[in-house]
PDB file of N, CA, C and O in Angstrom:
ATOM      1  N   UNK A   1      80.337 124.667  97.197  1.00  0.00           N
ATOM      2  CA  UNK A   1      81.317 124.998  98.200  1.00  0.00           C
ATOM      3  C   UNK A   1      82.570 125.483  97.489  1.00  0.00           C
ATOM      4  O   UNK A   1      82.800 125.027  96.369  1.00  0.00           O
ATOM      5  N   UNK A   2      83.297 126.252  97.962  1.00  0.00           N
ATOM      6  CA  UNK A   2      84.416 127.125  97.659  1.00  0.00           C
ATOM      7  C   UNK A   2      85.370 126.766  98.630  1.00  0.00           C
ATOM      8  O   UNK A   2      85.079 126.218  99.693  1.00  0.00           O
ATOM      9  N   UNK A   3      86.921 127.181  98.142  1.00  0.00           N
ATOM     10  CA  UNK A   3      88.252 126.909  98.767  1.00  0.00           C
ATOM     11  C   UNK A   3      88.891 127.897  98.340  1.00  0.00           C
ATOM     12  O   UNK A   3      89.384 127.967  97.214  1.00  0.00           O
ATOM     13  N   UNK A   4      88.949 128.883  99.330  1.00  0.00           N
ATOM     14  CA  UNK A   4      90.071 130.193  98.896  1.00  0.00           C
ATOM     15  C   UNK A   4      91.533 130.610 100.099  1.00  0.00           C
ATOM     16  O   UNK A   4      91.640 130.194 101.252  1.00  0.00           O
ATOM     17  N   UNK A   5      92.168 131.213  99.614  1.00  0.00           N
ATOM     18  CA  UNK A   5      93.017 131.299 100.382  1.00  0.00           C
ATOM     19  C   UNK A   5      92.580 131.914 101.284  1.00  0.00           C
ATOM     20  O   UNK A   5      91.542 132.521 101.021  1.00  0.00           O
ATOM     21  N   UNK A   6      93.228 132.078 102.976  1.00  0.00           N
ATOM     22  CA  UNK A   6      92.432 132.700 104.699  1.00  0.00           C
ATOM     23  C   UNK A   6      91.852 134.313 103.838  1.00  0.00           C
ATOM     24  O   UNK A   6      90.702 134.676 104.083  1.00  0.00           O
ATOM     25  N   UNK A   7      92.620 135.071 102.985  1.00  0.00           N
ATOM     26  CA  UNK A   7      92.706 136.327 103.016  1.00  0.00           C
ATOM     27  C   UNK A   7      91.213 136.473 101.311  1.00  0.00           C
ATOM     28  O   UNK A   7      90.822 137.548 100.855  1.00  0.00           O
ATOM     29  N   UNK A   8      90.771 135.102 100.819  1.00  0.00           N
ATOM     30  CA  UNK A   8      89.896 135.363 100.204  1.00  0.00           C
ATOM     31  C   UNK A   8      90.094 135.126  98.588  1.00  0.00           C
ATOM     32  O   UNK A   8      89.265 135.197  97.681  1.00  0.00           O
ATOM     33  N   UNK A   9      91.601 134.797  98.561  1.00  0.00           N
ATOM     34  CA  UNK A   9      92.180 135.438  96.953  1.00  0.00           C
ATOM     35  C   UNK A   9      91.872 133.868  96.527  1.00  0.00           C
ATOM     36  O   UNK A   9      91.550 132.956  97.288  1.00  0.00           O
ATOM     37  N   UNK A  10      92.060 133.814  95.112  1.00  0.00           N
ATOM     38  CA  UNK A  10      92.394 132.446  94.690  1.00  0.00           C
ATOM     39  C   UNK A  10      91.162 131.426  95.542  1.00  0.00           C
ATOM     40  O   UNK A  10      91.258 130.775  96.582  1.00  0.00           O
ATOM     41  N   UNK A  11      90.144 131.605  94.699  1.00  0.00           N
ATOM     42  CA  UNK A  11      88.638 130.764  94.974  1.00  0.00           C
ATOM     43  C   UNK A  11      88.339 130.002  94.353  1.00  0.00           C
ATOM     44  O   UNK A  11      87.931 130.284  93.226  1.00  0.00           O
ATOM     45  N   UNK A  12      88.401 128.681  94.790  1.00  0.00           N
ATOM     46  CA  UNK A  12      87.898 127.261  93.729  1.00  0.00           C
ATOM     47  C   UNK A  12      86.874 126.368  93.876  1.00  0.00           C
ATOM     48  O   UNK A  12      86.836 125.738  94.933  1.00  0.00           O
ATOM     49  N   UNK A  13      86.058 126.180  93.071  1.00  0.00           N
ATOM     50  CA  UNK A  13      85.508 125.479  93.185  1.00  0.00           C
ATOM     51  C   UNK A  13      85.615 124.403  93.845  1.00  0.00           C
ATOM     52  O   UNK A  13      86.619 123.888  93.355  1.00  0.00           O
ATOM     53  N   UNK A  14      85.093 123.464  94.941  1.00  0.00           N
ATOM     54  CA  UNK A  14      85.196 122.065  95.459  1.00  0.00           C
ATOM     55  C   UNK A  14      84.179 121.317  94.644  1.00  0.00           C
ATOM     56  O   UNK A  14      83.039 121.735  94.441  1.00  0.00           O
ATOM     57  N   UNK A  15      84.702 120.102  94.156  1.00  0.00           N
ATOM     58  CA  UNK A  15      83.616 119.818  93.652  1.00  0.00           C
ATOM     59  C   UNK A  15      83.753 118.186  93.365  1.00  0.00           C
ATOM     60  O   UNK A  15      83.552 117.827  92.205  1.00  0.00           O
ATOM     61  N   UNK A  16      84.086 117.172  94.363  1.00  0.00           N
ATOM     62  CA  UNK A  16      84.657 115.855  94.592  1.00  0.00           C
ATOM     63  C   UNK A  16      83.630 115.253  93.402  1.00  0.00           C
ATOM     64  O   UNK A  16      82.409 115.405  93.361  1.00  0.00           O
ATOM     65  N   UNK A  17      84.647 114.381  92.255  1.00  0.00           N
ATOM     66  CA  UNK A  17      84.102 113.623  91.258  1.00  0.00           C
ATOM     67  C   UNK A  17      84.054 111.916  92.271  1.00  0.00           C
ATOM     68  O   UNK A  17      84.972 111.627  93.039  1.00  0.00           O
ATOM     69  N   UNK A  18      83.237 111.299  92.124  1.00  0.00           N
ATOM     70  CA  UNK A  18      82.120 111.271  90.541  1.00  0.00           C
ATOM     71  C   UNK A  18      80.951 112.041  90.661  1.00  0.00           C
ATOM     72  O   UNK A  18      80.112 112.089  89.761  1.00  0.00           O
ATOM     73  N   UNK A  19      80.821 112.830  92.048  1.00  0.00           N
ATOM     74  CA  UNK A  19      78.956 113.214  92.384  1.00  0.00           C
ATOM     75  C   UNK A  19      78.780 114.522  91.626  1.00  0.00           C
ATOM     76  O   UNK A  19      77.784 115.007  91.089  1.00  0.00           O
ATOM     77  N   UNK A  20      80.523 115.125  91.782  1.00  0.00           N
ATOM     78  CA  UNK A  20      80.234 116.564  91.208  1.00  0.00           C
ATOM     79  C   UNK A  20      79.949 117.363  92.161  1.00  0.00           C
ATOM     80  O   UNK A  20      79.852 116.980  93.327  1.00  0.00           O
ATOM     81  N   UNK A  21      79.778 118.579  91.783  1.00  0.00           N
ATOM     82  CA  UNK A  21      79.147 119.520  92.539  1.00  0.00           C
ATOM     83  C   UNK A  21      78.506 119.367  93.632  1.00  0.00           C
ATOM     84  O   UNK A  21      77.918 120.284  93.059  1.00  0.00           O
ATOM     85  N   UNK A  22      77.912 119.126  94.792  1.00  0.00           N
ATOM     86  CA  UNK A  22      76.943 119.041  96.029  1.00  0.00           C
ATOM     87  C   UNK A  22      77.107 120.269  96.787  1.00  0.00           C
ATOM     88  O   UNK A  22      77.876 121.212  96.599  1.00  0.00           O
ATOM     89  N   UNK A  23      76.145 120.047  97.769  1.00  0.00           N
ATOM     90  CA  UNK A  23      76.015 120.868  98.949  1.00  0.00           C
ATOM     91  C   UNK A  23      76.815 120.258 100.361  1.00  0.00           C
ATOM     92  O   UNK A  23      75.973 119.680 101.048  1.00  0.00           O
ATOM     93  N   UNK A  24      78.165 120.215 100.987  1.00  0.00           N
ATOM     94  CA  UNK A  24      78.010 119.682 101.968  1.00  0.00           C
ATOM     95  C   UNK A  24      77.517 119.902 103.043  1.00  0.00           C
ATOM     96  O   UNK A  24      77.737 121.035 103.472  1.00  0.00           O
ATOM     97  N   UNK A  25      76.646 118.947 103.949  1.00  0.00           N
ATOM     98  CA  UNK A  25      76.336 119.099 105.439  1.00  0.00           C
ATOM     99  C   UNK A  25      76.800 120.226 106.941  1.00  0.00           C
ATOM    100  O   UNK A  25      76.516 121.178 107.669  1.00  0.00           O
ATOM    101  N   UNK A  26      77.852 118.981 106.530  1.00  0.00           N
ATOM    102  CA  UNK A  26      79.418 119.038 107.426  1.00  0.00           C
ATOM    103  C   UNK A  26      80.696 118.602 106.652  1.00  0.00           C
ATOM    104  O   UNK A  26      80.882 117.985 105.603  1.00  0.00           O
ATOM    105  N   UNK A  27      81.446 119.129 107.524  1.00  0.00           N
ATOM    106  CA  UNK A  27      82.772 119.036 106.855  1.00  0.00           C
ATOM    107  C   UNK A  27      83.864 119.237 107.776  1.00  0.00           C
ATOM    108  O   UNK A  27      83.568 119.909 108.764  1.00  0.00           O
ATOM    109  N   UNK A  28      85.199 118.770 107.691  1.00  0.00           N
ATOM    110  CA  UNK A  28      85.942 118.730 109.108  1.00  0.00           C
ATOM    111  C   UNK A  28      87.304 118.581 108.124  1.00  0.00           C
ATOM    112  O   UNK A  28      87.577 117.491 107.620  1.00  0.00           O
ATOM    113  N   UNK A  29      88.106 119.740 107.906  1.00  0.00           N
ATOM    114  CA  UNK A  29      89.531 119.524 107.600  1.00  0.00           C
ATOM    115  C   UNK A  29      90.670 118.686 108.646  1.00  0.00           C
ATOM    116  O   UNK A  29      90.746 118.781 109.871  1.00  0.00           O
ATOM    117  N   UNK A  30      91.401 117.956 107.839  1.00  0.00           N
ATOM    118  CA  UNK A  30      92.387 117.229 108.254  1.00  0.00           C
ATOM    119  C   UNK A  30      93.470 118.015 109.104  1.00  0.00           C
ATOM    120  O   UNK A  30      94.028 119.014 108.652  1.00  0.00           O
ATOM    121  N   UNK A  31      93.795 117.381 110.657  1.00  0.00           N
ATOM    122  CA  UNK A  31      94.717 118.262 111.583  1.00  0.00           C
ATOM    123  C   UNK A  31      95.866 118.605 110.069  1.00  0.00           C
ATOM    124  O   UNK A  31      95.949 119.754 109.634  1.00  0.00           O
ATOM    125  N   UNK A  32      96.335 117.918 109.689  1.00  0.00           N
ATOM    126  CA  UNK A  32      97.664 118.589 108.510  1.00  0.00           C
ATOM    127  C   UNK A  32      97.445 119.430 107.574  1.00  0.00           C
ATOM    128  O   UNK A  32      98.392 120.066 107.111  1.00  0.00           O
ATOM    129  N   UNK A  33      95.822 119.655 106.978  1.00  0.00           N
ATOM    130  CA  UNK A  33      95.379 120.295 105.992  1.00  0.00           C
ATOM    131  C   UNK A  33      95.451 119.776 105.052  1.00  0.00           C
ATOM    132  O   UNK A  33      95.794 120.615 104.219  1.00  0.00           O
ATOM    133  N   UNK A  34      95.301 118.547 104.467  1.00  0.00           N
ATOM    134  CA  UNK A  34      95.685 118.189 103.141  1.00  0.00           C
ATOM    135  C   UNK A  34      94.406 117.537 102.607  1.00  0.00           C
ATOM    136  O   UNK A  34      94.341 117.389 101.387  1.00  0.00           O
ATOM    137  N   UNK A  35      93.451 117.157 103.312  1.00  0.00           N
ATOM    138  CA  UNK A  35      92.033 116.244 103.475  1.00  0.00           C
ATOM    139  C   UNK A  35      91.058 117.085 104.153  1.00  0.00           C
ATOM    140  O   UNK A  35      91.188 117.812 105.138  1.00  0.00           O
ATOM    141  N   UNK A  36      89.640 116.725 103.109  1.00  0.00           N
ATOM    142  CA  UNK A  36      88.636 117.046 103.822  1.00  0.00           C
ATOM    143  C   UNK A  36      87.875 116.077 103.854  1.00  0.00           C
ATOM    144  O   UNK A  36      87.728 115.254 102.950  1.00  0.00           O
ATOM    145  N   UNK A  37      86.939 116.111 105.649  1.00  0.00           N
ATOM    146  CA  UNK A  37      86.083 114.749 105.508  1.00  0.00           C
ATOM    147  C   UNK A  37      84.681 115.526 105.094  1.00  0.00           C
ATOM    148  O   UNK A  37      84.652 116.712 105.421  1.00  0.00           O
ATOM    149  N   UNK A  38      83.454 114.978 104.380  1.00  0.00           N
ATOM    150  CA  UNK A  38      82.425 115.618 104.655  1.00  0.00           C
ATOM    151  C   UNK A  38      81.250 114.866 104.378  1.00  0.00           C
ATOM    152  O   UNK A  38      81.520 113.769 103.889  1.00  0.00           O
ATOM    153  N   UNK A  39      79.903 115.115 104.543  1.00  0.00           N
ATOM    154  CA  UNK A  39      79.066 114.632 104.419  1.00  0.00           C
ATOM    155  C   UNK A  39      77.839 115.211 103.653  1.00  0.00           C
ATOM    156  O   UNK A  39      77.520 116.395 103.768  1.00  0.00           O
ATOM    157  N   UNK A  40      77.296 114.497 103.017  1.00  0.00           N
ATOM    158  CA  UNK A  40      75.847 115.031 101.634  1.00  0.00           C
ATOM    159  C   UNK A  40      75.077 114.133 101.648  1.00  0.00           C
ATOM    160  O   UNK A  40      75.469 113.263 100.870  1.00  0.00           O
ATOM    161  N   UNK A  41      74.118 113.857 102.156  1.00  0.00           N
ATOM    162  CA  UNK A  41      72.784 113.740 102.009  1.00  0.00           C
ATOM    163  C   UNK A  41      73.241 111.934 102.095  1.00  0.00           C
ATOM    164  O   UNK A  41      73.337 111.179 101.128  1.00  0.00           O
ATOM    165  N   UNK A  42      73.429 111.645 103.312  1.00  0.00           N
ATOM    166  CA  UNK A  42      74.075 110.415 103.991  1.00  0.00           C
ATOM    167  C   UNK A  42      75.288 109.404 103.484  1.00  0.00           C
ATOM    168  O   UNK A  42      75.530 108.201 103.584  1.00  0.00           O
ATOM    169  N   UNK A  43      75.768 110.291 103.026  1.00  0.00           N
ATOM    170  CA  UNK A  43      77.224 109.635 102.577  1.00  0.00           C
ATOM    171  C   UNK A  43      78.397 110.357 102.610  1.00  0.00           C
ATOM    172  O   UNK A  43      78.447 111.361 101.900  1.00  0.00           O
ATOM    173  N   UNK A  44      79.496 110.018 103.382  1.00  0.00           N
ATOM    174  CA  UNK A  44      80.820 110.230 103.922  1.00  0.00           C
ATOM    175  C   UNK A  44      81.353 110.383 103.010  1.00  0.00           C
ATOM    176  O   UNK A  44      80.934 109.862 101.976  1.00  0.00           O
ATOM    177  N   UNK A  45      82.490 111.157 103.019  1.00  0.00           N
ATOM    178  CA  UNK A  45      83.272 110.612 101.702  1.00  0.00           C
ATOM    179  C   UNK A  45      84.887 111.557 102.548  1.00  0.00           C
ATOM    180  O   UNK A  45      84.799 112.215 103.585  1.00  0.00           O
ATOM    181  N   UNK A  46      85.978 111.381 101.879  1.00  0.00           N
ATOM    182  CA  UNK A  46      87.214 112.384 102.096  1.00  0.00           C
ATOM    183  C   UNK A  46      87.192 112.072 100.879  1.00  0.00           C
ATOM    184  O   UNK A  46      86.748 111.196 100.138  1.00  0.00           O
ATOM    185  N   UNK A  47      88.020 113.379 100.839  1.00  0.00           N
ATOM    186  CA  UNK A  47      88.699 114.158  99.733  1.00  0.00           C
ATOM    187  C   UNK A  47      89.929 115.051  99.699  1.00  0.00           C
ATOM    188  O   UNK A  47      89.867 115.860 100.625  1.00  0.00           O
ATOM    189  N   UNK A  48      91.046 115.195  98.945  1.00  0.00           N
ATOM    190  CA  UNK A  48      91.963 116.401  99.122  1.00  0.00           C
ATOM    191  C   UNK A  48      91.368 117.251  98.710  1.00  0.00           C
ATOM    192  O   UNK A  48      90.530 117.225  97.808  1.00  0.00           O
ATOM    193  N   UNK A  49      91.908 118.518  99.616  1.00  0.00           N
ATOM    194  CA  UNK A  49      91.525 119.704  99.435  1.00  0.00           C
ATOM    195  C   UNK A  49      91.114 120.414  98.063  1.00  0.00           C
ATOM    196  O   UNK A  49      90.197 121.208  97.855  1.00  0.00           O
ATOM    197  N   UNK A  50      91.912 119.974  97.334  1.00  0.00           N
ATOM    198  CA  UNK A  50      91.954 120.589  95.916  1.00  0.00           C
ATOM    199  C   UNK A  50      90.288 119.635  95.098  1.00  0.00           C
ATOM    200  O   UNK A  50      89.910 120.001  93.985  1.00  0.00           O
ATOM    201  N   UNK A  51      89.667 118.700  95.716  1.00  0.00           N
ATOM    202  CA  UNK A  51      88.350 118.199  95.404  1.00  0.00           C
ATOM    203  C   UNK A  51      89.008 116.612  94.931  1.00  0.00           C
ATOM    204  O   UNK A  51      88.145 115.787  94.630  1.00  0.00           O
ATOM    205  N   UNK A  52      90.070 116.276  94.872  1.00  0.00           N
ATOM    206  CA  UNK A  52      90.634 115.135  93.526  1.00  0.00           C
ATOM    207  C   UNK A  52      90.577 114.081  94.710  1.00  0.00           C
ATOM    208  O   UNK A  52      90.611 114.302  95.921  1.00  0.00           O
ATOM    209  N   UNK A  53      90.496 113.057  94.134  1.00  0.00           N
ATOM    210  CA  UNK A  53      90.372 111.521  95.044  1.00  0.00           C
ATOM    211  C   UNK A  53      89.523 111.524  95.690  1.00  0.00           C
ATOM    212  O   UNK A  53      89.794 111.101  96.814  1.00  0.00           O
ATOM    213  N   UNK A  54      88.149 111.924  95.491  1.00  0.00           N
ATOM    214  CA  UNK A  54      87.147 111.807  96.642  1.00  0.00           C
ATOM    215  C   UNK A  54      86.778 110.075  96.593  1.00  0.00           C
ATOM    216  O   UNK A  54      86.377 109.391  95.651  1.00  0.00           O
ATOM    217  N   UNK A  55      87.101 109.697  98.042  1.00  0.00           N
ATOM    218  CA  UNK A  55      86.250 108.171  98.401  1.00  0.00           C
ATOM    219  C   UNK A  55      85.741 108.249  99.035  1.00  0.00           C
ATOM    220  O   UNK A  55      86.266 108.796 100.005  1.00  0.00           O
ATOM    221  N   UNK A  56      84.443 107.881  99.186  1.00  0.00           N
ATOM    222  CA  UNK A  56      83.403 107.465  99.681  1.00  0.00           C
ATOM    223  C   UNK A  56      83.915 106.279 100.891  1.00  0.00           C
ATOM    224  O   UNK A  56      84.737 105.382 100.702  1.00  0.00           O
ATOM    225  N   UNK A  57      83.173 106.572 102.153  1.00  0.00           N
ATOM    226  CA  UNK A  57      83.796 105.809 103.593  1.00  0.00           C
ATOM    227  C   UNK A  57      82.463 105.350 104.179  1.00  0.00           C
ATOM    228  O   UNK A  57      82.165 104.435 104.946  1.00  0.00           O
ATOM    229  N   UNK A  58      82.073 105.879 103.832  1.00  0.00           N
ATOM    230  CA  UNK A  58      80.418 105.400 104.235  1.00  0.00           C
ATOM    231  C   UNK A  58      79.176 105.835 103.938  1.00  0.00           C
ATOM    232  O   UNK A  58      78.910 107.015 104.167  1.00  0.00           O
ATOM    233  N   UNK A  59      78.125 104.906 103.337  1.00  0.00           N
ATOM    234  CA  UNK A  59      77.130 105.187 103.080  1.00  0.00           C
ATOM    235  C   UNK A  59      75.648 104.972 103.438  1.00  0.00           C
ATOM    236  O   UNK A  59      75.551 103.976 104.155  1.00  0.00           O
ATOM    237  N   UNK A  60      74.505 105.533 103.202  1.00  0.00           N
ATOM    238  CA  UNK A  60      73.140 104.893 103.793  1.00  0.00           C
ATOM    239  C   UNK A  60      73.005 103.478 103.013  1.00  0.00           C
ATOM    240  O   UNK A  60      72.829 103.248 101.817  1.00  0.00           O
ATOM    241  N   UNK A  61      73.151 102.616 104.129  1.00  0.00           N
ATOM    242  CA  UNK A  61      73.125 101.060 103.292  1.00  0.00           C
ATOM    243  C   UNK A  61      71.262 100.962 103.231  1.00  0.00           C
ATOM    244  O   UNK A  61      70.939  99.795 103.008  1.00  0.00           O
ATOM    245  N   UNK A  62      70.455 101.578 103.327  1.00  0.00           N
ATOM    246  CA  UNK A  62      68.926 101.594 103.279  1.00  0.00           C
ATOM    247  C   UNK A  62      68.406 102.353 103.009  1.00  0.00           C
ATOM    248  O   UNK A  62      68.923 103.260 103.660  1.00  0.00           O
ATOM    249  N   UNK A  63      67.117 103.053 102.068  1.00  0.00           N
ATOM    250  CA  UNK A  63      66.496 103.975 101.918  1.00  0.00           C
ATOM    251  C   UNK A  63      65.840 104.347 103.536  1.00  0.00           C
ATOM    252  O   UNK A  63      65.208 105.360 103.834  1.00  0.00           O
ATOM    253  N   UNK A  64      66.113 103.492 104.210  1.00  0.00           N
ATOM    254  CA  UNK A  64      65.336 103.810 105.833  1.00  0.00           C
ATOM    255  C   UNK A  64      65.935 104.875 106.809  1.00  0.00           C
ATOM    256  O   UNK A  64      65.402 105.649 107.604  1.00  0.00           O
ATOM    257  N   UNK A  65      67.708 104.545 106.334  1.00  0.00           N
ATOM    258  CA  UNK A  65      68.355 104.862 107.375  1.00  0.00           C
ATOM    259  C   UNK A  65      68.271 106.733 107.546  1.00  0.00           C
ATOM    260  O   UNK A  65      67.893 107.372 106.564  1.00  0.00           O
ATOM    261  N   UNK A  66      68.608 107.388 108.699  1.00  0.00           N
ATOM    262  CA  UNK A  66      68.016 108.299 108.623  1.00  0.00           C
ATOM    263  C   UNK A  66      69.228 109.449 108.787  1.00  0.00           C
ATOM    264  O   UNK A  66      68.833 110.611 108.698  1.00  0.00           O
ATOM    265  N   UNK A  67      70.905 109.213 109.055  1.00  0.00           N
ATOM    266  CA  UNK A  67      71.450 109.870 109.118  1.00  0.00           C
ATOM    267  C   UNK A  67      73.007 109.416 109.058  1.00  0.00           C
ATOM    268  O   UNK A  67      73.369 108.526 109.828  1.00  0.00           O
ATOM    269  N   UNK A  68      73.885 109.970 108.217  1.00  0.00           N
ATOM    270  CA  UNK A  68      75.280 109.826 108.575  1.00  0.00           C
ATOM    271  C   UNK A  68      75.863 110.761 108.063  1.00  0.00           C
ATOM    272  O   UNK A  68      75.711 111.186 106.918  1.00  0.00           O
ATOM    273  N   UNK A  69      76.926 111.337 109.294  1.00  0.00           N
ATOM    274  CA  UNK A  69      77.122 112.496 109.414  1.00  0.00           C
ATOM    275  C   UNK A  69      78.174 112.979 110.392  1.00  0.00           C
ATOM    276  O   UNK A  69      78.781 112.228 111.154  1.00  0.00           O
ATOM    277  N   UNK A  70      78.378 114.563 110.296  1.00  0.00           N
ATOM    278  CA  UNK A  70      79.023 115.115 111.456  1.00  0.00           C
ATOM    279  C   UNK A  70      80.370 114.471 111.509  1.00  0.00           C
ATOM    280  O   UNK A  70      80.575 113.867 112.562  1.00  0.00           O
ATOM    281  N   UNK A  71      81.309 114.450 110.661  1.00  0.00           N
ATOM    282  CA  UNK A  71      82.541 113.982 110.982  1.00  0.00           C
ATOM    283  C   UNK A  71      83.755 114.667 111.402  1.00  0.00           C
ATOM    284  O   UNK A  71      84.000 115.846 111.143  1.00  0.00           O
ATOM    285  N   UNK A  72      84.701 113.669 112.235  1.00  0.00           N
ATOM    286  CA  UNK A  72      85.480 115.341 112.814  1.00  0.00           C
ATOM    287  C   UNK A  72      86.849 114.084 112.955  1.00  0.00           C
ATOM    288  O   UNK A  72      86.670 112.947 113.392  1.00  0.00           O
ATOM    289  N   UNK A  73      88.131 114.614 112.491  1.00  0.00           N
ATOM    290  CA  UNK A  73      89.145 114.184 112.746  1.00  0.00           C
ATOM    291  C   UNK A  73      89.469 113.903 114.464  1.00  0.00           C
ATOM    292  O   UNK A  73      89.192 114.577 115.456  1.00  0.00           O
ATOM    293  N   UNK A  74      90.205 112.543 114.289  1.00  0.00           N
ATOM    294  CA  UNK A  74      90.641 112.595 116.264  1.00  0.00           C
ATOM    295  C   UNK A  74      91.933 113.756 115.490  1.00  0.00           C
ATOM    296  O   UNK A  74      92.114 114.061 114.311  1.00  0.00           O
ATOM    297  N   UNK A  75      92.675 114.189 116.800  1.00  0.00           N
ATOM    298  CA  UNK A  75      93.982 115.832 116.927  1.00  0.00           C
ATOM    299  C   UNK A  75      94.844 115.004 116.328  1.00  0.00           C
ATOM    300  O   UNK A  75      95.413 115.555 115.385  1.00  0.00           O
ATOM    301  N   UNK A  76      95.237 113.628 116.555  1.00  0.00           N
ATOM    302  CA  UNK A  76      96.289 113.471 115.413  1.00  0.00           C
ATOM    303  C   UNK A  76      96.369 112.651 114.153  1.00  0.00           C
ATOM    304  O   UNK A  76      97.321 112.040 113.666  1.00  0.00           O
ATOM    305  N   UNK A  77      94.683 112.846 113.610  1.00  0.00           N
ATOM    306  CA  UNK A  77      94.747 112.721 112.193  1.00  0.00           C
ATOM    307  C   UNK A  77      94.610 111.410 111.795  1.00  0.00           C
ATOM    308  O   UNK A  77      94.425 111.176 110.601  1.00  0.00           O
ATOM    309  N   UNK A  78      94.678 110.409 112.696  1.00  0.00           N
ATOM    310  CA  UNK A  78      94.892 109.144 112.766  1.00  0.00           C
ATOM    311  C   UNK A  78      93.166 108.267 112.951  1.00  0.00           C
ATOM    312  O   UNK A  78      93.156 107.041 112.837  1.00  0.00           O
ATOM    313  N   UNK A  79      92.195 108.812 113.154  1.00  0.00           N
ATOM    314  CA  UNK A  79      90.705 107.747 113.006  1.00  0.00           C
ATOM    315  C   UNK A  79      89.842 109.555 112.841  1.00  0.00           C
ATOM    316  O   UNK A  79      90.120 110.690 113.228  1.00  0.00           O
ATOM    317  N   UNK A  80      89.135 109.147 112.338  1.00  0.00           N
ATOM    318  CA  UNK A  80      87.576 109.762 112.172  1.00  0.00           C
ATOM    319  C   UNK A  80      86.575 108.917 112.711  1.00  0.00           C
ATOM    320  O   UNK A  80      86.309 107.733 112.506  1.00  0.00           O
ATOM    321  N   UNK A  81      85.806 110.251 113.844  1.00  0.00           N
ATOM    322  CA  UNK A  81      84.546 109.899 114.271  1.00  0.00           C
ATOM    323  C   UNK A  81      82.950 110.461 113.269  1.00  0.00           C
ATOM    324  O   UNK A  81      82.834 111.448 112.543  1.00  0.00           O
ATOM    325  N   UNK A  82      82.004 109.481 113.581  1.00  0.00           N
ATOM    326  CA  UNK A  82      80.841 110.455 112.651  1.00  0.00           C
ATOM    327  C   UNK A  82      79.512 109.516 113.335  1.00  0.00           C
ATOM    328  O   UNK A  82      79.573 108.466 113.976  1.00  0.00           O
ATOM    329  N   UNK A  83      78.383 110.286 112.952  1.00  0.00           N
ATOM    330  CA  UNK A  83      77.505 109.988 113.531  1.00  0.00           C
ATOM    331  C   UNK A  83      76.380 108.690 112.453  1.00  0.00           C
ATOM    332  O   UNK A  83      76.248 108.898 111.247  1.00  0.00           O
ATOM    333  N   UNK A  84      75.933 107.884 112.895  1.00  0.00           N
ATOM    334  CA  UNK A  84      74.792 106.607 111.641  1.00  0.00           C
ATOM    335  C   UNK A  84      73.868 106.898 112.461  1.00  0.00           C
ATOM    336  O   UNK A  84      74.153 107.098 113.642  1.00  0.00           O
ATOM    337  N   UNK A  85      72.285 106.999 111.907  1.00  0.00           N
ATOM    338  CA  UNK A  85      71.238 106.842 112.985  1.00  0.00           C
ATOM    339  C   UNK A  85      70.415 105.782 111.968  1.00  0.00           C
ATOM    340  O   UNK A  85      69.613 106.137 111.105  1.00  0.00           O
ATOM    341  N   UNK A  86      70.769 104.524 112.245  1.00  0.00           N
ATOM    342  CA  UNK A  86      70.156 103.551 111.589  1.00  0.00           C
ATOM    343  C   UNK A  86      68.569 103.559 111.869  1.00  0.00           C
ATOM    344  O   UNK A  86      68.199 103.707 113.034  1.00  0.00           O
ATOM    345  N   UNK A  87      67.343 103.361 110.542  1.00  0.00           N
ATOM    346  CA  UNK A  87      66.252 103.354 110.669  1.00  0.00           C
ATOM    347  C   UNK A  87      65.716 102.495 112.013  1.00  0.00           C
ATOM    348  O   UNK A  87      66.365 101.500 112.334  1.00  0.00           O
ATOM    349  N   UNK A  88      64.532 102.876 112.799  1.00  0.00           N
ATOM    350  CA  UNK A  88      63.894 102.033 113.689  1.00  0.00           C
ATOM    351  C   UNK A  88      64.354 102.381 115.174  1.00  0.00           C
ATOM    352  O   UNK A  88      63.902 101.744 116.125  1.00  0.00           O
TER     353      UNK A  88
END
């Protein structure tokens, strides 16, 4: 995934340590712009934009579980919703 300015210039790599590099899912910028939430292969994480401080918010607590995902800021920035589809 890439981060460039609206007009294309100035393209950076995203690339939230410790996982490195991934593919994200989904992904849902912060109403202020300063945070991204996103999701890879069942684990949440935010991050600033620039990739630095990525934490992890939630993860598949089971090799069973079958989905977590889809996260989207509430408008004033204040809770994130996302989707778990616990195994069974």
């Amino acid at each position: 995934m890439w981060i460039a300015n609206a007009d294309g210039s100035n393209p950076v790599a995203f690339c939230p340590p410790p996982a490195g590099c991934f593919f994200p899912l989904n992904l849902d910028w912060s109403p202020d712009g300063t945070r991204i939430l996103l999701d890879s292969f069942n684990a949440l994480s935010l991050a600033k934009v620039d990739g630095s401080s990525a934490t992890p918010l939630q993860t598949s607590t089971s090799c069973c579980d079958i989905a977590v995902g889809t996260p989207r800021w509430s408008p004033d920035g204040s809770q994130i919703a996302f989707v778990k589809i616990p195994a069974g």
